[in-house]
C-alpha positions in Angstrom: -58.6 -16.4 3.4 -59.9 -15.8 -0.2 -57.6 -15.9 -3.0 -58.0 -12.4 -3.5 -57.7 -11.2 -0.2 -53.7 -13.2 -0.2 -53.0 -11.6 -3.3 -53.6 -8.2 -2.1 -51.6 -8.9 1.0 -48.5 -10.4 -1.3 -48.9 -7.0 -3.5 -49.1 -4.8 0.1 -46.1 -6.7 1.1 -44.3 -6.4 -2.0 -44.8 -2.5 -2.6 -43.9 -1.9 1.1 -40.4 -3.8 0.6 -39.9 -1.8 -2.6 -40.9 1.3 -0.6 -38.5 0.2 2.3 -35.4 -1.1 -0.4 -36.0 2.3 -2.9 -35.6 4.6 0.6 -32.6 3.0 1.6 -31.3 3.2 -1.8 -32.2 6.8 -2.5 -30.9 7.8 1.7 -27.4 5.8 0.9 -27.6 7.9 -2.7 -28.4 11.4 -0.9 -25.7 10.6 1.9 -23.1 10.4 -0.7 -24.3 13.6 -2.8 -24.6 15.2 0.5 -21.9 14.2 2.3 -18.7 16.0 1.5 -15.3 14.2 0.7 -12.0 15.8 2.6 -9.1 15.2 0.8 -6.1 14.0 2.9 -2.6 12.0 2.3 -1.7 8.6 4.0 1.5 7.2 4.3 2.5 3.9 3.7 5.7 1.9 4.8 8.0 0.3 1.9 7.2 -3.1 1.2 10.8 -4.3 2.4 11.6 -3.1 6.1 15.1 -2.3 4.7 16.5 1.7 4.5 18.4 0.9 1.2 21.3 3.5 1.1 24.0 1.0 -1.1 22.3 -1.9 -3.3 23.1 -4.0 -6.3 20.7 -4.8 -8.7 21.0 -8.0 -10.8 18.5 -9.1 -13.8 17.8 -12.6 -14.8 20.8 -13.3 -17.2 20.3 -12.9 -21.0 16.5 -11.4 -20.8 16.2 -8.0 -22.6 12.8 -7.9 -20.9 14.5 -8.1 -17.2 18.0 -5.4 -18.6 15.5 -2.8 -19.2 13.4 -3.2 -15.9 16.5 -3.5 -13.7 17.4 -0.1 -15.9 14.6 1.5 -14.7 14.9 0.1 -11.1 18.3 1.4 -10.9 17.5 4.9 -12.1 14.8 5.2 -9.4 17.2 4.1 -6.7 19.6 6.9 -8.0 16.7 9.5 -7.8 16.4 8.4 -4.2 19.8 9.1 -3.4 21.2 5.1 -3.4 24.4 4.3 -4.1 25.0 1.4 -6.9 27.4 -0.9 -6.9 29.1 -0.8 -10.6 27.7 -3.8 -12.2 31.0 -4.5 -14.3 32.6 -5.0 -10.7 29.8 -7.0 -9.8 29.3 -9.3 -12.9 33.5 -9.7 -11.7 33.0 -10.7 -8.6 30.7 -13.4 -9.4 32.8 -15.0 -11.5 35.4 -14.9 -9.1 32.9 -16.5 -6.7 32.2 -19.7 -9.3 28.7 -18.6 -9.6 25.8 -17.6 -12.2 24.0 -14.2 -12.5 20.8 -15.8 -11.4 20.0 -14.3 -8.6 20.1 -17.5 -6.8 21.9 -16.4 -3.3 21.9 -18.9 -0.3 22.4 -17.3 2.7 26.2 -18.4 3.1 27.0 -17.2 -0.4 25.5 -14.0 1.1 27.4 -13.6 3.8 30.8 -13.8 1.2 28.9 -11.3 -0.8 28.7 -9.5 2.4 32.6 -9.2 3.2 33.4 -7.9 0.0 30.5 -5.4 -1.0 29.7 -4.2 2.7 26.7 -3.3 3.9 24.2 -3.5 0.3 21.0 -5.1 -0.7 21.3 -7.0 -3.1 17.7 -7.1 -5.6 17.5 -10.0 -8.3 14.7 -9.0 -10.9 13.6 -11.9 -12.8 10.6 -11.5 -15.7 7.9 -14.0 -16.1 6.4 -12.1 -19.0 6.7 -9.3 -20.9 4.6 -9.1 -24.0 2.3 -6.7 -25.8 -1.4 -8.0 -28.1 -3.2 -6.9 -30.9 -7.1 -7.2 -31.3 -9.8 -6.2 -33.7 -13.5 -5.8 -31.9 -16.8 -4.9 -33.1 -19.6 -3.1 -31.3 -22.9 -2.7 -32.4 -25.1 0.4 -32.2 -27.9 1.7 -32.7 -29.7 5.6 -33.2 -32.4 7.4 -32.4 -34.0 5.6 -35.3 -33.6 2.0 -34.5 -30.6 1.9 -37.4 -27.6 -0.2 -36.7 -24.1 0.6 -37.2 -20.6 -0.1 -35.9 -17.7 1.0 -34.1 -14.6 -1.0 -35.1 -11.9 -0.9 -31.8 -8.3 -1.4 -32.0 -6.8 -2.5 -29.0 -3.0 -3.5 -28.2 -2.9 -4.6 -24.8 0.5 -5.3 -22.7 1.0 -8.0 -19.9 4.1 -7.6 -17.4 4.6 -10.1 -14.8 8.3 -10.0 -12.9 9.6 -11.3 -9.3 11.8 -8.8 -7.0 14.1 -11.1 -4.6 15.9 -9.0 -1.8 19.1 -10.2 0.1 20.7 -8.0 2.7 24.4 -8.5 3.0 24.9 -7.0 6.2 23.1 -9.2 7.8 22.2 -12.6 5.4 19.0 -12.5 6.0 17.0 -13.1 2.1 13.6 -11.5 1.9 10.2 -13.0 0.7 10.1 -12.4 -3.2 7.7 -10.3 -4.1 5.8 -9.8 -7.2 4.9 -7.0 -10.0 1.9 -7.0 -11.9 0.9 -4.7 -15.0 -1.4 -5.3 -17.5 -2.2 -1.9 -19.2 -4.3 -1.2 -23.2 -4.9 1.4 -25.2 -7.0 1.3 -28.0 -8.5 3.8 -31.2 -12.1 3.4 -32.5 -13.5 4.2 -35.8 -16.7 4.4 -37.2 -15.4 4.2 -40.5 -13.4 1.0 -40.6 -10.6 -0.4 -38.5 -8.3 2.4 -37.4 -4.4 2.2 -36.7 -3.2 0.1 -33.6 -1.5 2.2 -30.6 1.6 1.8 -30.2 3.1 -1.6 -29.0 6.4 0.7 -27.3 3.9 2.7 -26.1 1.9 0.3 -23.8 5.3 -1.7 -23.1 6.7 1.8 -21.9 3.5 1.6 -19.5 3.4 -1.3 -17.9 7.8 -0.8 -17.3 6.9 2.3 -16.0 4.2 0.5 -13.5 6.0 -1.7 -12.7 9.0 -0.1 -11.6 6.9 2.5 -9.5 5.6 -0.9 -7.6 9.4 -1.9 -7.4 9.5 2.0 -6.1 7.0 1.4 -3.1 8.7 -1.6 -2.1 12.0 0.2 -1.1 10.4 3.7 0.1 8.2 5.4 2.2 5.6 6.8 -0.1 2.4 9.2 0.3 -1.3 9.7 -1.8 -3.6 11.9 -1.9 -7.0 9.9 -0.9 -10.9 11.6 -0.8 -12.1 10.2 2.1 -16.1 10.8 3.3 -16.5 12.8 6.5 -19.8 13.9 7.9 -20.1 17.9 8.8 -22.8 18.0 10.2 -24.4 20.7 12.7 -25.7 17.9 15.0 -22.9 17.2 18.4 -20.7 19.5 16.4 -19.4 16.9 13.8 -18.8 20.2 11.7 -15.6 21.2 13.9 -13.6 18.0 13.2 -14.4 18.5 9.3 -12.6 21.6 9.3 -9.5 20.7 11.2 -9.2 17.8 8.8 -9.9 20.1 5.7 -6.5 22.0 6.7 -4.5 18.9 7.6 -4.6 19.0 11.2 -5.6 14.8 11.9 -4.7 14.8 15.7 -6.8 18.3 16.1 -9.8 16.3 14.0 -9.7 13.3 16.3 -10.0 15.1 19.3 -13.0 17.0 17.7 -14.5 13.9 16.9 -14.1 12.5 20.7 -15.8 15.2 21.8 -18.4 15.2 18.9 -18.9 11.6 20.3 -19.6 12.7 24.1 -22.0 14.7 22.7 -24.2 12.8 20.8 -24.1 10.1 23.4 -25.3 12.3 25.6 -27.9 14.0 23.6 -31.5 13.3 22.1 -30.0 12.6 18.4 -31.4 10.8 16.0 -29.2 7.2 15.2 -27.9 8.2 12.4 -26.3 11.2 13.7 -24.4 8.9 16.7 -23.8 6.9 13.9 -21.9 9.5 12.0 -20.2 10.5 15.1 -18.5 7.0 15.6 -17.7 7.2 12.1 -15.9 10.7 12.1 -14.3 9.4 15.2 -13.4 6.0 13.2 -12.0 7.8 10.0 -9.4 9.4 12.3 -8.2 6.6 13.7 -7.8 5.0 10.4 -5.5 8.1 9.2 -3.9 7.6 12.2 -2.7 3.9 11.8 -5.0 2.7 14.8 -6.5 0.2 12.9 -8.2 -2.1 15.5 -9.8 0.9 17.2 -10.9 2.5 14.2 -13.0 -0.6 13.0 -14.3 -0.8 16.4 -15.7 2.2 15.9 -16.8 1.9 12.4 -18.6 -1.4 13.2 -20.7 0.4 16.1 -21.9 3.0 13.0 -22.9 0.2 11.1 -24.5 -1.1 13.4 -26.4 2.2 14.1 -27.2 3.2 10.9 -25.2 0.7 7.7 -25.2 1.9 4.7 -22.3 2.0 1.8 -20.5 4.4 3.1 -19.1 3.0 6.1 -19.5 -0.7 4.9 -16.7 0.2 2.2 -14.6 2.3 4.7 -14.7 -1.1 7.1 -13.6 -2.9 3.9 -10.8 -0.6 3.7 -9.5 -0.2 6.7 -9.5 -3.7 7.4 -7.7 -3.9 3.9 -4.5 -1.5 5.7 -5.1 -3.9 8.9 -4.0 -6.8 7.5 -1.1 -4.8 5.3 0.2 -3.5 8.9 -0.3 -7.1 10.2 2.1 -8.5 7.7 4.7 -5.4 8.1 5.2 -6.1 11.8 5.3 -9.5 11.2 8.0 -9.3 9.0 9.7 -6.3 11.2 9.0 -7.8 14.7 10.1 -12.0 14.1 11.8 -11.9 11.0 9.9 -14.1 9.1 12.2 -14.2 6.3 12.3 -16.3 3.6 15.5 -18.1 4.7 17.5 -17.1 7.4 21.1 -16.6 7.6 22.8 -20.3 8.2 26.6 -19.8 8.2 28.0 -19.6 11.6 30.3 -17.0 10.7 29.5 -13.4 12.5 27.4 -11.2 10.0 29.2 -8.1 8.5 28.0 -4.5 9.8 24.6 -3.7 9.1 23.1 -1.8 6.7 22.7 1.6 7.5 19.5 2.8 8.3 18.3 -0.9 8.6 14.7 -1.6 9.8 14.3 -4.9 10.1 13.2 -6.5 13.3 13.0 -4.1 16.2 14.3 -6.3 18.3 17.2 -8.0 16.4 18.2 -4.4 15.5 18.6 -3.3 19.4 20.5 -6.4 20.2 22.5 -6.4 17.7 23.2 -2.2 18.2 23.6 -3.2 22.1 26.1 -6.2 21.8 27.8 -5.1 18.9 30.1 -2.0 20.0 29.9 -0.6 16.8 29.7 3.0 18.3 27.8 5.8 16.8 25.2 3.9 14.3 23.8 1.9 17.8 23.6 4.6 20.1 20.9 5.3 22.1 21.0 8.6 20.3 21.4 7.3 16.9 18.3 5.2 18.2 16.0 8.1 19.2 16.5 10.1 16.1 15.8 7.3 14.0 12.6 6.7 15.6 12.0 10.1 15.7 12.4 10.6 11.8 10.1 7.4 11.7 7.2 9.5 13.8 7.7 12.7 11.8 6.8 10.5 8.7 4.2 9.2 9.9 4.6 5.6 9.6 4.4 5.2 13.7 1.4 6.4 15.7 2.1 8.9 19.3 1.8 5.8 21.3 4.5 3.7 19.4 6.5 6.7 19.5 6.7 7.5 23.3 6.5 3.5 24.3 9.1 2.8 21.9 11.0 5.8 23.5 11.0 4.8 26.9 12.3 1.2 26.0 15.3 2.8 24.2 16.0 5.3 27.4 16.1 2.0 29.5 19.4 0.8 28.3 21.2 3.9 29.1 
């Protein structure tokens, strides 16, 4: 073959794979644009499987930094309706006990704690850092002309880093530590020279304010408002689930999209249509906690027909997999930082307490503390659990029938 003749096949080649990558582009461009978003609001567990309804909240000793975020803490337990244990009492009592304000609780220490303060949580708030920056930057420009000029920035950037321990007295047991994170700016630009810095109380009122609504999620069940993609198309119907899930109605959308799905399978479609219908199908699973079936059914569109949109929804529902993962893993074996290690008998448990399922129903069962482990008591707690949201129908009626077993 003549020179020639293999450059004009490299250059057929290379137009057609523009051709092929510009289409695939511009379709993954037009399904977004065409494509609307529904907006709908997912739950999410607290971080700590704990219902807090007493607590004590102790900052690292001598940090202003840690005062003011425990402040804030505090005030957000109060709006949630959590008792406090006074902290002159408390600051009392461990000096009575022989020991520091750290934060520092072994689990036999805890269980002391736990005789004289009840059921309570106890949260230690230490602060790694807690600092605000200044800086000066310069950006070049240029107009319409080709003439340069500058715009001078003034940034003053914060950076918040603190730990959140969790004992619960009732019961011991001391919690992974978890951390906050918050690193927010703000800045002023001039074209005329350097302008003022923003406010250094400002941006530290920011990143407290972040911080403390992480603290927030880590103790209560919380909601968002998301915009998810959902195809509404004509084709097998996939209209009729859109508009249940427009209105709210999740269980009526998945059953739409079952039967969207029947259809398709069943009809002449094009792929990207059955793709779209294990999507739908997919999506309402993923609102309904069902993780592992709803990126069963996500990976099938991808394979059908890929593109961003579904690639990104795999991403995130694999994302709220692995979060669930680590909730039951905490909730189900106790995997707890350090467990309790005195052999004397626990105090009563905190009210409202979800940790493990399982030590909860045993210890409600052998206990004969009355009312709090009924099987009553049981049901309507799990019941308030599935009216929130944070189980699916399945857990709800499986779990149900275990509880009716012991009566």
């Amino acid at each position: 073959m003549s020179f020639e003749k293999r450059t004009m096949l490299a250059v057929t080649w290379v137009v057609a794979l523009f051709v092929i990558t510009t289409s695939a582009v511009r379709g993954q461009f037009l399904a977004r644009f065409a494509n609307p978003k529904v907006e709908v609001t997912m739950m999410h567990a607290p971080g700590f499987p704990l219902e807090v309804e007493r607590a004590a909240v102790i900052p690292e000793a001598g940090d202003e930094c840690a005062e003011e975020f425990a402040a804030a803490v505090v005030e957000r337990f109060v709006d949630n309706g959590v008792e406090l244990v006074d902290r002159q009492n408390l600051d009392q009592m461990f000096e009575e006990m022989d020991f520091g304000l750290s934060g520092r609780v072994d689990p036999a220490t805890a269980v002391e704690l736990g005789k004289l303060l009840g059921p309570t949580a106890l949260v230690t708030i230490e602060v790694q850092r807690c600092a605000t920056d200044r800086q000066r930057l310069t950006k070049k420009h240029r107009n319409l002309k080709g003439e340069v000029f500058y715009e001078y920035i003034s940034r003053t950037s914060g950076s918040f880093k603190g730990t959140v321990r969790v004992t619960d007295l009732a019961t011991g047991k001391i919690f992974k530590a978890k951390t906050v994170d918050s690193s927010p700016s703000r800045e002023k630009s001039s074209y005329d020279g350097s302008p003022e810095f923003p406010s250094e109380f400002e941006v530290r009122d920011a990143f407290l304010a972040d911080a403390t609504l992480q603290v927030h999620r880590m103790f209560f069940p919380w909601s968002e408002r998301r915009e998810l993609y959902f195809f509404d198309d004509d084709e097998c119907n996939l209209e009729a689930a859109y508009k249940m899930l427009k209105i709210g109605e999740t269980a009526s959308a998945a059953r739409r999209s079952e039967e969207s799905l029947e259809v398709c399978k069943t009809a002449d479609v094009k792929p990207k249509f059955l793709a779209r219908a294990y999507y739908n199908l997919g999506m309402t699973r993923f609102l309904q906690s069902r993780f592992d079936e709803a990126l069963d059914l996500l990976q099938t569109a991808y394979g059908l027909d890929g593109g961003n949109i579904i690639s990104e929804s795999i991403s995130e529902c694999r994302r709220a997999q692995t979060l669930a993962a680590e909730m039951a893993e905490l909730e189900e074996s106790g995997s707890f930082e350090v467990a309790a290690a005195s052999g004397d008998a626990p105090p009563t448990r905190m009210a409202g307490h979800h940790g493990s399922t399982e030590t909860d129903e045993a210890g409600a069962a052998g206990s004969g503390q009355g009312p709090a482990g009924s099987v009553q008591a049981r049901l309507e707690q799990l019941k308030a659990l599935h009216d929130q949201g944070l189980i699916t129908d399945s857990e709800y009626q499986a779990k149900r029938q275990e509880i009716l077993k012991d009566i």
